[in-house]
C-alpha positions in Angstrom: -22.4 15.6 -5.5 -21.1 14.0 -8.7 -17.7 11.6 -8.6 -15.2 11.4 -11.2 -12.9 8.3 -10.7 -9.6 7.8 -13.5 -7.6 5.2 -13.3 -6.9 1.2 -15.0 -10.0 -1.1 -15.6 -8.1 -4.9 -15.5 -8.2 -8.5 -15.4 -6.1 -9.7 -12.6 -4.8 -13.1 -11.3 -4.5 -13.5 -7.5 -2.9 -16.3 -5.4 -3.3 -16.1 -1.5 -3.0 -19.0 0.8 -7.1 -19.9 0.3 -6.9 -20.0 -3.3 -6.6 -19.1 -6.6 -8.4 -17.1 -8.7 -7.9 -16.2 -12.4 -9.0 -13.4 -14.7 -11.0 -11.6 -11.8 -12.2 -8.2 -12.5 -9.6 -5.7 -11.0 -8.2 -2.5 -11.1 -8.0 0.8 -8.9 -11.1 2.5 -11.2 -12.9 -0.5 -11.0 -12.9 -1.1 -7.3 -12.8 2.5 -6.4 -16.3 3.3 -8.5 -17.9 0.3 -7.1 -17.8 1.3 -4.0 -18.6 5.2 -4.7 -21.3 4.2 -6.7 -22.8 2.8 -3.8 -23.1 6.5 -2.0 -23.7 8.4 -4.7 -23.6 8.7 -8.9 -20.2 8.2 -10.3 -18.7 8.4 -13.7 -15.7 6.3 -14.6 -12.5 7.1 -17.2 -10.4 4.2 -18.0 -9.7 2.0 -21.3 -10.2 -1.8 -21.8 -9.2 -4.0 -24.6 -11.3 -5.8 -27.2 -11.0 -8.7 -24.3 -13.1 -6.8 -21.8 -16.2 -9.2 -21.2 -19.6 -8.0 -21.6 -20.9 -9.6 -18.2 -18.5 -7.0 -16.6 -19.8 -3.6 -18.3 -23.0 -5.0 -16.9 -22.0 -5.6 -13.5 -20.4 -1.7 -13.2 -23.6 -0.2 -15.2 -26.1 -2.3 -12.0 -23.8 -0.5 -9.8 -25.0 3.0 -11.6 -21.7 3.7 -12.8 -21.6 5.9 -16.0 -19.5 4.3 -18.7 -19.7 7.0 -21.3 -15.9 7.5 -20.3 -14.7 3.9 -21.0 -12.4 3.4 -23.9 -12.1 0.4 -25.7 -8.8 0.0 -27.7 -7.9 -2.4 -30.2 -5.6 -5.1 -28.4 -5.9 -6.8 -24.5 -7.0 -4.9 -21.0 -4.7 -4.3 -18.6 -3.6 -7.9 -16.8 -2.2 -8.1 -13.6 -0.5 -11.4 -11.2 0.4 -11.6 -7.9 0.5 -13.9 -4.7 0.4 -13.0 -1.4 2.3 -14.9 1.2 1.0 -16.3 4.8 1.1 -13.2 6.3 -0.9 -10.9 3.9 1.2 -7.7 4.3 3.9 -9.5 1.4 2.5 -9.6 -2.4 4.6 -10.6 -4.4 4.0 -9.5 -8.7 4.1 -12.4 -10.8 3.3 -10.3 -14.2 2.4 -6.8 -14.9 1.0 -6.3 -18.6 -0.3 -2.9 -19.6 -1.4 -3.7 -23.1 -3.6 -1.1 -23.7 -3.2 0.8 -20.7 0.1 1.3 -22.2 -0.9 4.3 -24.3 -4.1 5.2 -22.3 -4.6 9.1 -22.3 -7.7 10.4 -20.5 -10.3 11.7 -22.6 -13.2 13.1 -20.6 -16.9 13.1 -22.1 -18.1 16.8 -21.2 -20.9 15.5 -19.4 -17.8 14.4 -17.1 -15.4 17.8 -17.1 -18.6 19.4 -14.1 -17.9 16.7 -11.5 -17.7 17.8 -8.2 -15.6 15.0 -6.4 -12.3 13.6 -8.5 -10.4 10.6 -7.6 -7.1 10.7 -9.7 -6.5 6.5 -9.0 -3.2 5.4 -9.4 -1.7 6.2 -12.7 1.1 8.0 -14.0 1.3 11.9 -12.4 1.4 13.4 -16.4 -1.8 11.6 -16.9 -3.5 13.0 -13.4 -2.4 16.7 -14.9 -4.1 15.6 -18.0 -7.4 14.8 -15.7 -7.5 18.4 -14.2 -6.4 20.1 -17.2 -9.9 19.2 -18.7 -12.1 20.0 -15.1 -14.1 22.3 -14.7 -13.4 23.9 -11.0 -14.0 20.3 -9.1 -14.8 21.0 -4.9 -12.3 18.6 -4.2 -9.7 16.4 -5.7 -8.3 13.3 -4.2 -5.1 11.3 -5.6 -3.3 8.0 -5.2 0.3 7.1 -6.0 2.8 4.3 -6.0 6.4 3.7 -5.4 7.1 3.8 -8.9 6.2 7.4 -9.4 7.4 9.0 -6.6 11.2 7.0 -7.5 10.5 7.9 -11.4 8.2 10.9 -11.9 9.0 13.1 -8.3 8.8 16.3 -10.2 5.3 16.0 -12.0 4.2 14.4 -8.6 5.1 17.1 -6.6 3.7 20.0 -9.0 0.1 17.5 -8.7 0.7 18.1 -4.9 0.3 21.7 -5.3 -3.7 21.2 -7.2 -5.0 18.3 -4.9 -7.0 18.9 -1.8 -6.2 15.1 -0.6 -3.5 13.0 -0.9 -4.0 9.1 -0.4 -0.9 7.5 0.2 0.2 4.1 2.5 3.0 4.4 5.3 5.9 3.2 3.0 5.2 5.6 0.2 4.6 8.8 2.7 8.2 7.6 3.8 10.1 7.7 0.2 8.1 11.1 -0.6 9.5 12.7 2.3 12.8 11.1 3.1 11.1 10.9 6.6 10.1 8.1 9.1 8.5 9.4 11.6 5.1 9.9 10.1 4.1 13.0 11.9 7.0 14.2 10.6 6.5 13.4 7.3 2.6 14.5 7.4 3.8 18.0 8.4 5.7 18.0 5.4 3.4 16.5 2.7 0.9 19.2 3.5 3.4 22.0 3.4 3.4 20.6 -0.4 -0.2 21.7 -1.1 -2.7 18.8 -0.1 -5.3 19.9 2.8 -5.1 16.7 4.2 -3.2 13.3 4.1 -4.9 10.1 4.5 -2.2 7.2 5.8 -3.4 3.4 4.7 -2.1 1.4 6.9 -3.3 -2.0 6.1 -3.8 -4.1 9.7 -3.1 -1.1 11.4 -6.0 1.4 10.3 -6.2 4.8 8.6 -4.4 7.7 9.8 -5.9 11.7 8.7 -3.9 14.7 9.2 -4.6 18.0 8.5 -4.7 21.7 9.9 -7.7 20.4 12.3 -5.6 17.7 13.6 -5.2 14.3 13.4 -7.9 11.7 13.0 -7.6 7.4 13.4 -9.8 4.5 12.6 -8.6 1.1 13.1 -8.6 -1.7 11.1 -11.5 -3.4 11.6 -11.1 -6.6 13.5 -11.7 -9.7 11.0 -11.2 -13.7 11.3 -11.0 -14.4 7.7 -9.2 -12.0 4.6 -9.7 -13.6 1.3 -8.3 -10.9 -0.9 -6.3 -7.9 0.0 -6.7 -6.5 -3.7 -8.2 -2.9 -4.2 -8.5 -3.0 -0.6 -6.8 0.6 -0.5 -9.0 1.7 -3.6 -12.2 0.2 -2.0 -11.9 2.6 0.9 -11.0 5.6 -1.3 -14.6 5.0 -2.6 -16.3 4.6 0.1 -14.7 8.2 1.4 -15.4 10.1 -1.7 -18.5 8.1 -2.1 -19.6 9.3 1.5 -18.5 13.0 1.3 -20.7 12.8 -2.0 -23.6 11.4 -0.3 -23.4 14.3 2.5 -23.1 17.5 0.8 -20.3 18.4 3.3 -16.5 18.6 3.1 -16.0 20.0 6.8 -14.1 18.0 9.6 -16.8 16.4 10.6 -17.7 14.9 6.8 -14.0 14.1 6.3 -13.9 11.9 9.9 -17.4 10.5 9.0 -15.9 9.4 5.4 -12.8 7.5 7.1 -15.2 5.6 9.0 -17.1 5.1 5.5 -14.4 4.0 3.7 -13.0 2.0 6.5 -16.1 0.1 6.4 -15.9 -0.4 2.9 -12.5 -2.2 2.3 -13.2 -4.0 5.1 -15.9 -5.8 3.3 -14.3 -5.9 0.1 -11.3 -7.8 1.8 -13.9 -10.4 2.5 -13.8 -12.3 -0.8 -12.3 -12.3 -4.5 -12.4 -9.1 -6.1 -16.4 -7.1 -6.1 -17.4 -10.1 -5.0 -18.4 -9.2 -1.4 -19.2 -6.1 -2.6 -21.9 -6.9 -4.9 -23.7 -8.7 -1.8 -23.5 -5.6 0.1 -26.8 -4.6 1.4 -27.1 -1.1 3.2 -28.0 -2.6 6.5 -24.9 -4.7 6.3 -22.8 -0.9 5.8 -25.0 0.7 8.7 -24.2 -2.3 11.5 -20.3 -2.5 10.2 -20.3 1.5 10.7 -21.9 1.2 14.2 -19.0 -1.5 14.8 -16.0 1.2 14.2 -17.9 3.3 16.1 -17.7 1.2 19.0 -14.5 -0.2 18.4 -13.3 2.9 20.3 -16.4 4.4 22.2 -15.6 4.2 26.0 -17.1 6.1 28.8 -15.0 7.1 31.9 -16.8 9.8 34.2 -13.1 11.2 35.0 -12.8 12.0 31.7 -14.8 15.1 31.0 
């Protein structure tokens, strides 16, 4: 199946207590597409400035991502600073420039408006009705959001609620949406908005899926060193799309197997500055990591039937 991704192409500068690294190639379209692309063929809508280096439409065209749908605008790409802080939970924004992202309104190729799998990344909620407004009947749509927009642009938000089949959302923002802490709680009520199911980020803590089947948990995966927390969240939104794309299938069974996917994914991409870790990702390296969540909670007890 074919994957749609929308969302900010950008150049961002990251601090964490390793190192420093600026002008690394960012954003949620960017990091979500790389990993799709390594499941399945994916087609990517986002705008760049005049600035956007020729070494990096390369890199993303290796990956077999389609670039038909990538804008360039007269003026700088979206730019982006933060640090993170000992304990890698706490970023804190040193700049956010939007530049051309500023007036960025989707424009979809018609080659794009068939796909079969949409990721609406993190962008304004007017702008993710814009997406839809030009599909054509997608079998599933995923979406992101952010603080910002459930605080500034609730109403839009929750009418988007109402034509998604996933939402994607970490603890703190299923919280503000629902006025609720208790995240069963406040899963019950997100789906009563519309999505079919909710997947929880929760950083160190795993990945938490509810739906009508139930609820579904993958843990974090257990690693010594984490370079780079950017796109982490993005990363595994790939590799779940990417990995319902590369199956065919969108039953429970997919939808658990493409936590475990995506799971996999940002754990790797957490590994090292921005695609970096991703671009030396070899299959066999995803297979073994895979077996690894898979055994991260395998146990056999004969008194349990």
């Amino acid at each position: 199946m074919s994957i749609l991704v929308v969302g900010s192409v950008a150049y961002d500068d990251v601090e964490t207590p390793s190192a420093k690294r600026k002008r690394q190639l960012g954003g949620s379209a960017t990091y979500f597409a790389y990993a799709a692309a390594h499941f399945a063929p994916t087609r990517l809508v986002a705008v760049v400035g005049r600035d956007f280096e020729q070494e990096h439409v390369a890199l993303l065209r290796e990956r077999g991502v389609d670039l038909e749908g990538l804008e360039v605008a007269e003026g700088k790409s979206f730019a982006y600073g933060c640090r993170y802080e000992d304990d890698m939970n706490v970023r804190v924004t040193h700049f956010t420039d939007l530049n051309v992202f500023a007036d960025f309104h989707p424009k979809l190729p018609r080659s794009y408006r068939d796909s079969e799998l949409v990721f609406l990344a993190n962008i304004h909620p007017d702008l993710q009705h814009e997406v839809l407004d030009q599909m054509n009947r997608p079998r599933l749509v995923a979406c992101d959001t952010m603080n910002l927009w459930i605080e500034t642009a609730r109403e839009p938000l929750e009418r988007l609620l109402g034509r998604i089949d996933v939402l994607m959302i970490n603890d703190e923002e299923a919280r503000l949406l629902t006025g609720e802490r208790n995240l069963p709680r406040a899963a019950r009520r997100l789906l009563a908005m519309g999505p079919q199911r909710l997947v929880i980020k929760r950083g160190e803590y795993g990945v938490v899926m509810f739906s009508a089947d139930g609820v579904f948990t993958a843990p974090a995966y257990p690693l010594e060193d984490v370079f780079d927390p950017t796109g982490a969240g993005d990363t595994f939104a790939g590799g779940f799309i990417g990995s319902l794309a590369r199956s065919g299938a969108l039953d429970e069974a997919a939808m658990r197997r493409a936590v475990i996917h995506g799971s996999a994914m940002a754990s790797f991409a957490v590994e090292d500055f921005s695609l970096d870790r991703l671009v030396r990702l070899s299959d066999e390296e995803l297979r073994e990591r895979v077996r690894g969540f898979r055994d991260l909670s395998r146990f056999l007890d004969p008194e349990i039937e």
